[in-house]
Structure formats: structure tokens, C-alpha cells
C-alpha positions in Angstrom: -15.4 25.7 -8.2 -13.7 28.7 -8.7 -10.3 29.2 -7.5 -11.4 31.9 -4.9 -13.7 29.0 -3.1 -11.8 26.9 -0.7 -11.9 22.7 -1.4 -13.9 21.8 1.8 -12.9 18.0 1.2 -9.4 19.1 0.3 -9.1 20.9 3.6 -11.4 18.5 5.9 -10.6 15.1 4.4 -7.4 15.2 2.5 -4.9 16.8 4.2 -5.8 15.2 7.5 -5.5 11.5 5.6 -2.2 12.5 4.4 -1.2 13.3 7.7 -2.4 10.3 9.0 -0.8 8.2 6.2 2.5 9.6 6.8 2.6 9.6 10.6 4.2 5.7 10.8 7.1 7.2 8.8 7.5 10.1 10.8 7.1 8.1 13.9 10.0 5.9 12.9 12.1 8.4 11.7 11.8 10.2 15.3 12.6 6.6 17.1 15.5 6.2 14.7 17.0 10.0 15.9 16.3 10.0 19.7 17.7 6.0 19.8 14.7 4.8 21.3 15.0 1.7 19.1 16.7 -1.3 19.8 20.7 -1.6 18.7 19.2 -3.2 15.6 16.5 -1.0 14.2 16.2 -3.1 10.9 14.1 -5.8 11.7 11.7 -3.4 13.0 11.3 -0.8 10.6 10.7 -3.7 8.2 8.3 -4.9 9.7 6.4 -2.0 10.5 6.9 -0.4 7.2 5.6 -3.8 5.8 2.3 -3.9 7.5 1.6 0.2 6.8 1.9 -0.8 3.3 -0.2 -3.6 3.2 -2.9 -1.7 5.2 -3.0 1.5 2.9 -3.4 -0.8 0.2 -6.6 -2.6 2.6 -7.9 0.7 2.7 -7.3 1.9 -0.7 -9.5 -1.0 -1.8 -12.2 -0.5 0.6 -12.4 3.0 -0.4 -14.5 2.2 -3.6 -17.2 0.4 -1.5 -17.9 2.4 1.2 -18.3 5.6 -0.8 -20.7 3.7 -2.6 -22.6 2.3 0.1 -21.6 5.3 2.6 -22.8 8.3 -0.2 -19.7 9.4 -0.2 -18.4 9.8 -4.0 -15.6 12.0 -2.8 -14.0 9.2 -1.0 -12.5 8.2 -4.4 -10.0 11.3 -4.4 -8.0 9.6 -2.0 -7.4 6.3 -3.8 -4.5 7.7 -5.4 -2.9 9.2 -2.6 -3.2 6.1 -0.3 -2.0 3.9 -3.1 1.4 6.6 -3.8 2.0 6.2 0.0 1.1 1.9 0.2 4.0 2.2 -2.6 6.2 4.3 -0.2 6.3 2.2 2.4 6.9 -0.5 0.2 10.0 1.2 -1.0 11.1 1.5 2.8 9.8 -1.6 3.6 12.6 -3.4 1.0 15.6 -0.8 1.4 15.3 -1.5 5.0 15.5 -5.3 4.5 18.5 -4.6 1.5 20.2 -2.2 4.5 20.0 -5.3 7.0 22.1 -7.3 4.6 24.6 -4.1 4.0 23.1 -4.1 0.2 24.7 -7.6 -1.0 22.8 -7.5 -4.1 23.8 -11.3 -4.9 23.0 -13.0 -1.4 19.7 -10.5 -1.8 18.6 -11.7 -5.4 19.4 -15.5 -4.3 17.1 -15.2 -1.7 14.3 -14.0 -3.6 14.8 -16.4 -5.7 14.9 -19.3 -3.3 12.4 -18.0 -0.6 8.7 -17.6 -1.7 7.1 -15.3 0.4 10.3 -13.2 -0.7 9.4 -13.8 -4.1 5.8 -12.8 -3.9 6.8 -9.7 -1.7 9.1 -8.6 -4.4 7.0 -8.6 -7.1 4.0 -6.7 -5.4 6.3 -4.5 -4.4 7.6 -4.0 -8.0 3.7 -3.8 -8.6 3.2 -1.1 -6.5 6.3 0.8 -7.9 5.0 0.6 -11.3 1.6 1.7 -10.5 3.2 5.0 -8.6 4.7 5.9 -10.9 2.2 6.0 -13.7 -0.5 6.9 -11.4 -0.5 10.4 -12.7 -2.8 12.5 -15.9 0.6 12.1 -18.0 0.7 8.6 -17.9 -3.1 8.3 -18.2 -3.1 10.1 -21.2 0.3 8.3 -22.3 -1.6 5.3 -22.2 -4.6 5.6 -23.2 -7.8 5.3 -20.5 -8.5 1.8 -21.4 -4.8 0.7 -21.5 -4.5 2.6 -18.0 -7.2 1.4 -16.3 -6.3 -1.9 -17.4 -2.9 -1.5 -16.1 -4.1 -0.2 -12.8 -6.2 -3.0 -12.5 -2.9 -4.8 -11.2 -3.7 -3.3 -7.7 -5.9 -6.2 -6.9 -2.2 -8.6 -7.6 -0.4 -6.4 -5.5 -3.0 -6.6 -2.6 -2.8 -10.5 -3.3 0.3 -10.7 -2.7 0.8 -8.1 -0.2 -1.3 -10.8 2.0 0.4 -14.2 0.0 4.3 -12.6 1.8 2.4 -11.4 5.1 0.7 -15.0 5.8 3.8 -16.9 4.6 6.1 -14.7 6.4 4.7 -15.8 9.6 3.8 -12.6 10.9 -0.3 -12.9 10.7 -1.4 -13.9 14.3 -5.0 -15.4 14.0 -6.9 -12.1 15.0 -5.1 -10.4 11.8 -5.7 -12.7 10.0 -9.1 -13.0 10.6 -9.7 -9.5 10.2 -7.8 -8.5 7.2 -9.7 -11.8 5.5 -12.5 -11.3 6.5 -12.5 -7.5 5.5 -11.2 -8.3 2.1 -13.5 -11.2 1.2 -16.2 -8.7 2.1 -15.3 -6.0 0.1 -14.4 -9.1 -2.8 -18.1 -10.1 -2.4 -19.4 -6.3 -3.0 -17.1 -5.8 -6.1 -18.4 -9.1 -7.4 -22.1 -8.8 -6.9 -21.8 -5.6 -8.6 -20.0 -6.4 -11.6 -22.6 -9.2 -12.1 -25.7 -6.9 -11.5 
């Protein structure tokens, strides 16, 4: 393609996903300004920041399958922008909770270490952070492609426990949880049947 022709899926695919993907965070940044939140915004920019990163990261993982069963190759130049944005809503998704309790680093590291779910959501998290920020061709070449693919591989445990802190937080009403299982042992079953064809 030369650099006269316009990317057709760059203009009609991309750039309306990343504006999709990064409408939550504009949507709560223009609650937080005009006030329309309540006196305590924490609790729900957590949680709303919680389940947009947990969705990308549904998505991202679906991605793979349907442009496979879909036709669309193409699809799989948005796995790395929906997986940079699942990590930056993870990254609001814990400051937010560390801003609820005024960044008290101790009372914050003895709770993940006493609470599970807080303990799982941590590390994918930290997961997520690590696989942002090597997600670019440095750090593939860095690395090596089999090292890096290897590495990146570690999606899969931060979707695990993306859904491990989301059921055990008691925020998965059955119809949630229903769907997101349901969609993810689907597209489990299609990345297993094909590795064993």
C-alpha cells in the first residue's frame, strides 16, 4: 500500500473502535466535571472502570475467532489496541480504588494481601501492565518472537483473573454471569478444537 492510498480499515474500523473504547473514560471524566455524580464518585468510577476493562479484554479475546470464522483477518489489528486500552482502565480502575483510601499504601498492600479477590485483581492488573507495556515492535524484537509470544500468552491469566476478582467481588448478577461464561467457554472451546486439529 503505498503511502498516497488511504488505510480503508484504518479509517472504517480502527479509529471508530478507538473511539468507542475510549468513550467510558470520556463519559466519566464529563460526570466527574459537571457534578453529576454522587458526593462520592469513587466507588463508581471503580466499578465502572473495572467492568470496561474486563470487557475489552472479552473482546480482545474473541477477536481471534470471529475473524477466523467471520473472514475477517483484519480484525486482528485491533488486538493490540483493545488490549493497551483493557490495561488503561485497569490503571484507573486501581488509582481510583488507592484514591478512595487517600493512597495509604500500608492499609492498601494489607488488604491485598488479606482479601482474595483483591489479590487476584492485583495481579491481572499487574498482568495487563506488563503486557502494555511490551506490547510494542521494540519489545518484540527485544525479546525475541518466541519469548514474546510466549510472554503475551499471559493474556489468557489476566482474563482469568479479570473474571476470578469480578465473580468474587460480588458484582456478577446471574445474567452476567451467564453471558460472559458462556461467551468465554465458547470462544475456549474454538481455540481448543483448533489447536488439537
Amino acid at each position: 500500500m503505498s503511502a498516497a492510498t488511504p488505510d480503508r480499515f484504518l479509517i472504517g474500523v480502527k479509529l471508530p473502535a478507538f473511539g468507542l473504547a475510549a468513550l467510558p473514560a470520556l463519559a466519566l471524566a464529563w460526570r466527574l466535571v459537571d457534578g453529576s455524580l454522587a458526593a462520592n464518585p469513587y466507588a463508581t468510577v471503580i466499578r465502572e472502570t473495572g467492568m470496561w476493562s474486563f470487557r475489552l479484554l472479552v473482546i480482545g479475546f474473541a477477536i481471534t475467532p470471529l475473524g477466523a470464522i467471520g473472514g475477517f483477518a483484519q480484525l486482528a489489528r485491533l488486538r493490540r489496541m483493545i488490549g493497551l486500552f483493557a490495561a488503561f482502565y485497569a490503571a484507573l480502575h486501581v488509582a481510583a480504588w488507592a484514591k478512595d483510601y487517600g493512597f495509604a499504601w500500608g492499609f492498601l498492600w494489607d488488604e491485598v494481601a488479606a482479601r482474595r479477590y483483591l489479590t487476584i485483581g492485583f495481579a491481572a492488573a499487574l498482568v495487563l501492565l506488563v503486557l502494555a507495556l511490551t506490547s510494542g515492535r521494540y519489545a518484540a524484537r527485544r525479546l525475541g518472537v518466541r519469548r514474546w509470544r510466549r510472554l503475551h500468552g499471559l493474556t489468557h491469566v489476566a482474563l482469568g483473573g479479570a473474571l476470578a476478582h469480578y465473580v468474587m467481588a460480588g458484582r456478577a448478577g446471574f445474567v452476567e454471569l451467564t453471558t460472559y461464561g458462556s461467551a468465554l467457554a465458547l470462544l475456549a472451546g474454538w481455540r481448543i478444537a483448533r489447536l488439537v486439529r
